[in-house]
Wavefront OBJ file of the C-alpha trace (Angstrom):
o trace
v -77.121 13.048 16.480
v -77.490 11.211 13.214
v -73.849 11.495 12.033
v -72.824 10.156 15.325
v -75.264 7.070 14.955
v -73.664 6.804 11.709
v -69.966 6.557 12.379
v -70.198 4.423 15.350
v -72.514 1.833 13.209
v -69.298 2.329 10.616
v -66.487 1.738 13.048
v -68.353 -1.459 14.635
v -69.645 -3.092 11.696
v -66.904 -2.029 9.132
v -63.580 -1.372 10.945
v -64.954 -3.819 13.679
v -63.687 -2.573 16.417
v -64.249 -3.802 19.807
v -67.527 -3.348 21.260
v -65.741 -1.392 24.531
v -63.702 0.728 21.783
v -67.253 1.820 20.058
v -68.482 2.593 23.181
v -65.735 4.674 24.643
v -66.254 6.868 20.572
v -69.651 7.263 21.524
v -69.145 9.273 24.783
v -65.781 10.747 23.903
v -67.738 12.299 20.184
v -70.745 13.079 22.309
v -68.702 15.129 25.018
v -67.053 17.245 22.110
v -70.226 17.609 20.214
v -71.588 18.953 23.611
v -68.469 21.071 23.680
v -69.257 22.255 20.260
v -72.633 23.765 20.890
v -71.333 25.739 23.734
v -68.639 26.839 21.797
v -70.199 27.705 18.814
v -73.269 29.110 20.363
v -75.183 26.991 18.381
v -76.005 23.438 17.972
v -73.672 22.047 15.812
v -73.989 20.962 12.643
v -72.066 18.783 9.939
v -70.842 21.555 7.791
v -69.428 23.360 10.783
v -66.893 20.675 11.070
v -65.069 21.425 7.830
v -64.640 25.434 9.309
v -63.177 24.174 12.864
v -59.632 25.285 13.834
v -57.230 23.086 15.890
v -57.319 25.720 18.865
v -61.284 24.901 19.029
v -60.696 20.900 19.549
v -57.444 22.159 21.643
v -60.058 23.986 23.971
v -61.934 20.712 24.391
v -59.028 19.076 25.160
v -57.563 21.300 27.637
v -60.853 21.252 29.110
v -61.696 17.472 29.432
v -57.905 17.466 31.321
v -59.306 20.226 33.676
v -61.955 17.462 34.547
v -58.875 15.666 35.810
v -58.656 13.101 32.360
v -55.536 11.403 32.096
v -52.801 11.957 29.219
v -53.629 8.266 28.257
v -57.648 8.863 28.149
v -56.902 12.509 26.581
v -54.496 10.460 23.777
v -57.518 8.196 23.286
v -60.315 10.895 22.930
v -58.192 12.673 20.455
v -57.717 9.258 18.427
v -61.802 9.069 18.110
v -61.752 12.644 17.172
v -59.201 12.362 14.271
v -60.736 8.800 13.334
v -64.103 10.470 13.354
v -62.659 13.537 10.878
v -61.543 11.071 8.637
v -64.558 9.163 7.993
v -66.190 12.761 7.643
v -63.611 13.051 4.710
v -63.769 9.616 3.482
v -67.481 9.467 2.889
v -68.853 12.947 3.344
v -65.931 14.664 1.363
v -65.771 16.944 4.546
v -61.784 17.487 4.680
v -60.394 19.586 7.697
v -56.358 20.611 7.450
v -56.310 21.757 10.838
v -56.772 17.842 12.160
v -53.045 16.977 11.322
v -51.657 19.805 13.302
v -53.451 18.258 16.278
v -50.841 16.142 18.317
v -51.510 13.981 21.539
v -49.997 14.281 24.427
v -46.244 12.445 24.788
v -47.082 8.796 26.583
v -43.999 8.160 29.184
v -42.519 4.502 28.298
v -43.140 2.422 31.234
v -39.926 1.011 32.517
v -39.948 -2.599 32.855
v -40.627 -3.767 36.697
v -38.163 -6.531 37.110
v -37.502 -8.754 40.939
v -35.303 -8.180 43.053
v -32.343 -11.119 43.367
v -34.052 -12.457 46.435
v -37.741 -12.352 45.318
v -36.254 -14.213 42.341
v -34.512 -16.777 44.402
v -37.604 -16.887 47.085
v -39.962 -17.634 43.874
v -37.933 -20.562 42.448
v -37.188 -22.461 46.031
v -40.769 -21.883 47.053
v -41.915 -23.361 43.707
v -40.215 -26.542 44.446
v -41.061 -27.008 47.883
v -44.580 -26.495 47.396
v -45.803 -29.007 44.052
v -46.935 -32.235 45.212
v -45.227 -34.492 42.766
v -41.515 -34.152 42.985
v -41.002 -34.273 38.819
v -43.386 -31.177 39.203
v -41.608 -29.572 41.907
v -38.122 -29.813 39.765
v -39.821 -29.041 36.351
v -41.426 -25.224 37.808
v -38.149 -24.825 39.380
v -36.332 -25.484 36.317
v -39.078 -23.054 34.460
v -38.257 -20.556 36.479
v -34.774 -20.672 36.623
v -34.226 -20.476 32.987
v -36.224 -17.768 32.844
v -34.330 -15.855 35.173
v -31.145 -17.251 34.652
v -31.290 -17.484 30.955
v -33.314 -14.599 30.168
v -35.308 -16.403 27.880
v -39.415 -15.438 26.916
v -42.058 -18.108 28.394
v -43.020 -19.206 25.004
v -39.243 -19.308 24.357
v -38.666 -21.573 27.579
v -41.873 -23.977 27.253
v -41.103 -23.665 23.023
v -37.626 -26.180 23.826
v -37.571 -30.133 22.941
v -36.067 -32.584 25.166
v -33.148 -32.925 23.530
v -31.843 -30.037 25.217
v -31.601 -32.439 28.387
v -28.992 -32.993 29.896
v -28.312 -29.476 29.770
v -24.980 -28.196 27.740
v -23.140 -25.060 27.910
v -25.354 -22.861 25.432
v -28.740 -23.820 24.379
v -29.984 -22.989 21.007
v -33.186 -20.623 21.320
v -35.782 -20.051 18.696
v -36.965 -16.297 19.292
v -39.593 -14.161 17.635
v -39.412 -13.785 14.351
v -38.043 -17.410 13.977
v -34.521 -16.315 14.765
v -32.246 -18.238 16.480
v -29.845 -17.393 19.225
v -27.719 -19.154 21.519
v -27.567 -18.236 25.126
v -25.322 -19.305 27.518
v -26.177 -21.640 30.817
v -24.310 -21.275 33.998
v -24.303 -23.993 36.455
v -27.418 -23.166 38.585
v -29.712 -23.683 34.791
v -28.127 -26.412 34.138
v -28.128 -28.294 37.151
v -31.929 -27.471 37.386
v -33.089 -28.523 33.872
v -30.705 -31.862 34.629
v -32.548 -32.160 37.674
v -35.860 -32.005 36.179
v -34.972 -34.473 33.001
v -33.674 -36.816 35.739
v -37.394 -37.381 37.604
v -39.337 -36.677 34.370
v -41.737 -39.666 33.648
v -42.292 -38.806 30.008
v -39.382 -39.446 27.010
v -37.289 -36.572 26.338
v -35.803 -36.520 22.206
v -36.250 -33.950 19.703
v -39.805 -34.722 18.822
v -40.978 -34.141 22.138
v -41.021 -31.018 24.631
v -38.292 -30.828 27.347
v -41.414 -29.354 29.844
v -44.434 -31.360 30.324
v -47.506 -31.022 31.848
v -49.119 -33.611 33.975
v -51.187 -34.983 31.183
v -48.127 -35.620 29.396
v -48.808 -32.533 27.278
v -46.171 -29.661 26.139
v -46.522 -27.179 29.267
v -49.056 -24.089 28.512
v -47.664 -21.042 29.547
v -51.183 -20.101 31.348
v -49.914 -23.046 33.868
v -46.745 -21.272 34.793
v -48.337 -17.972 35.075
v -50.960 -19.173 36.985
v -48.146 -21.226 39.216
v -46.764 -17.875 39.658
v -49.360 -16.051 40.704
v -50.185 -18.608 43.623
v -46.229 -17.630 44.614
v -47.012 -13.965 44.171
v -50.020 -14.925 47.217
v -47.527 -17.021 49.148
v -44.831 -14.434 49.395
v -46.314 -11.360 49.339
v -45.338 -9.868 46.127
v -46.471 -7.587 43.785
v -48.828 -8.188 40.858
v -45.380 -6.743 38.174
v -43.934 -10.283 40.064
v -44.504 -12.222 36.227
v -43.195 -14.476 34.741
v -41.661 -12.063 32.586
v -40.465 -10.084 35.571
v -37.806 -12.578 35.947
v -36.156 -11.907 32.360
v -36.735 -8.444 33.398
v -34.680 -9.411 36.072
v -31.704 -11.312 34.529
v -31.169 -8.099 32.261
v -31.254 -5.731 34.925
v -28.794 -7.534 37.580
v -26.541 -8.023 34.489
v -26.594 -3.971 33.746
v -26.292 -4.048 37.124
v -22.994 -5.823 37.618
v -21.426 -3.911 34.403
v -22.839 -6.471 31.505
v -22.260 -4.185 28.309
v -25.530 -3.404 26.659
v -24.728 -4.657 23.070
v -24.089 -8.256 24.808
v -27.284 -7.861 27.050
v -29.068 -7.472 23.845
v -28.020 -10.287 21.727
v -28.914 -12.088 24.832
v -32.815 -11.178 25.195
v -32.960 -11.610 21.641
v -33.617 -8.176 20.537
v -33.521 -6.912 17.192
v -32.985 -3.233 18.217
v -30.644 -2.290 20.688
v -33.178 0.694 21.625
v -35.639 -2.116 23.058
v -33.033 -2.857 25.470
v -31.386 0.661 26.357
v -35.247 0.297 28.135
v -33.024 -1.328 31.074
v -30.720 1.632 31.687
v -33.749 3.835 32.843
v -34.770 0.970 35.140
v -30.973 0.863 36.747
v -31.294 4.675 36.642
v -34.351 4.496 38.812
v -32.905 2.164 41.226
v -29.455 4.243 41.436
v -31.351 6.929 42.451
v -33.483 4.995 44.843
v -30.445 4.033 46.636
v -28.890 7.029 46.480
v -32.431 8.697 48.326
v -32.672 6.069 50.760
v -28.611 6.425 51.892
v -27.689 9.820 51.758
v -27.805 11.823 54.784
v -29.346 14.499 52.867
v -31.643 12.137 50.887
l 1 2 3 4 5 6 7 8 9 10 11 12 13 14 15 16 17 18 19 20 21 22 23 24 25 26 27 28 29 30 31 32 33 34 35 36 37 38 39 40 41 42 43 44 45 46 47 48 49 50 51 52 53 54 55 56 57 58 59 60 61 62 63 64 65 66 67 68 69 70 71 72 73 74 75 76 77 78 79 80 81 82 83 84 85 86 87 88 89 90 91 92 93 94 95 96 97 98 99 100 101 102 103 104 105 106 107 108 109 110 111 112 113 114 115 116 117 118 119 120 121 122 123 124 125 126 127 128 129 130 131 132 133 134 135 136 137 138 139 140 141 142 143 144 145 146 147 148 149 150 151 152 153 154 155 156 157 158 159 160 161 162 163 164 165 166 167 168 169 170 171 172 173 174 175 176 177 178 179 180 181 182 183 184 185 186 187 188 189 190 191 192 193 194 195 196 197 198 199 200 201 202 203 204 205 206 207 208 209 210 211 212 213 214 215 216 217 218 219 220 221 222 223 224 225 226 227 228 229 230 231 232 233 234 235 236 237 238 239 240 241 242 243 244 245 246 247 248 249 250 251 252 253 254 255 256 257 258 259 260 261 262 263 264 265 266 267 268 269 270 271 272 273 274 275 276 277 278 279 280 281 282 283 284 285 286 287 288 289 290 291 292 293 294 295 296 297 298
């Protein structure tokens, strides 16, 4: 169909959109002009779209989930439909009201997927008894610790200077957005960033990064998360076992033990508590885990 031909040439070479989105408009428009023919009883044509009610694309819809679509891939074929009406009205002058009464289906948040205490403990100790260089073996342990321990982000961890070594009491974190917080060590961090700073062969001051690499390099995340995944292997856990599992972590086992939320928050960093409250449905979840796996009527 021409018009198809022509939006898709618009959306790639205009909007540029990715080659895989342009492809997925493409099938989704030519399913629903497909639809359209059958529905109408007659092949459809460009004017036809201006007359279309929202029950007509909810029938195509309702009938792509039949086929067993999910509510993500229905919420993406109704995105190329509405992006498709408005080019129609944009450079055809083909408006259709009925398009914002159209709503997608409701996307359930996926809870964060933090370790458990002793995968986190199992991934740090196994970290530093497996690198080959000992200043390695203390520096991924000392990664990984502050990242569980600290709650900090990877870029936020590998973004510190060596003059945070030796470790104090709170260390002064630059977040997103360029804020800065300060988060509180306990021993454990401390002792394994002091560690690390002790067998480190490069200088350590404010003009240089606290975590190398072996080139002598600032540390790229891609190392840790490939360091990681080698762990994952090793100890047989799951692929949500990140790096940023183990903040994950350090704000769930603080909900857990009765951290107050508004203190969990300022911790991570967040600028809205409602990012964090994220946390409460994973405890939630695990409650009622324990609660199915324990009860005699569970």
């Amino acid at each position: 169909m021409e018009i198809l031909s022509a939006f898709l040439d618009h959306v790639s070479r205009e909007r540029r959109l990715a080659d895989n989105t342009v492809e997925a408009y493409g099938h989704d428009l030519r399913s629903f002009f497909g639809f359209l023919d059958d529905h109408l009883g007659e092949p459809v044509a460009i004017k036809a779209f201006r007359h279309l009610h929202a029950s007509d694309i909810r029938a195509f819809l309702a009938k792509r989930r039949r086929e067993g679509l999910s509510d993500t891939s229905v919420a993406r074929v109704l995105s190329a439909i509405k992006t498709f009406f408005h080019w129609l009205d944009d450079h055809h002058g083909i408006d259709n009201p009925e398009i914002a009464f159209l709503k997608g289906p409701k996307r359930q948040s996926r809870l964060p997927r933090p370790v458990s205490v002793a995968a986190a403990r199992d991934m740090i100790e196994t970290a530093e008894a497996t690198a080959e260089e000992p200043w390695v073996a203390a520096r991924d342990a000392a990664v990984l610790t502050l990242l569980y321990g600290g709650g900090l982000r990877i870029s936020e961890a590998l973004g510190l200077n060596g003059d945070q070594a030796p470790a104090q009491e709170r260390l002064r974190v630059l977040g997103k957005g360029g804020k800065i917080r300060l988060v509180p060590l306990i021993p454990a961090v401390r002792q394994a960033i002091n560690e690390y700073a002790r067998l480190c062969p490069y200088r350590l001051t404010s003009e240089t990064p606290l975590f190398y690499g072996v080139r002598g390099k600032r540390l790229q995340p891609a190392i840790v998360q490939r360091g990681v995944q080698v762990l994952r292997g090793a100890l047989g856990l799951p692929e949500t076992a990140t790096p940023h599992a183990l903040r994950h972590a350090f704000a769930t086992h603080l909900l857990s033990a009765g951290a107050d939320l508004r203190a969990i928050q300022t911790l991570l960093g967040h600028a809205s508590l409602s990012t964090t409250q994220v946390y409460t449905g994973v405890d939630s979840e695990r409650l009622r885990a324990v609660h199915a796996s324990a009860h005699p009527r569970g």
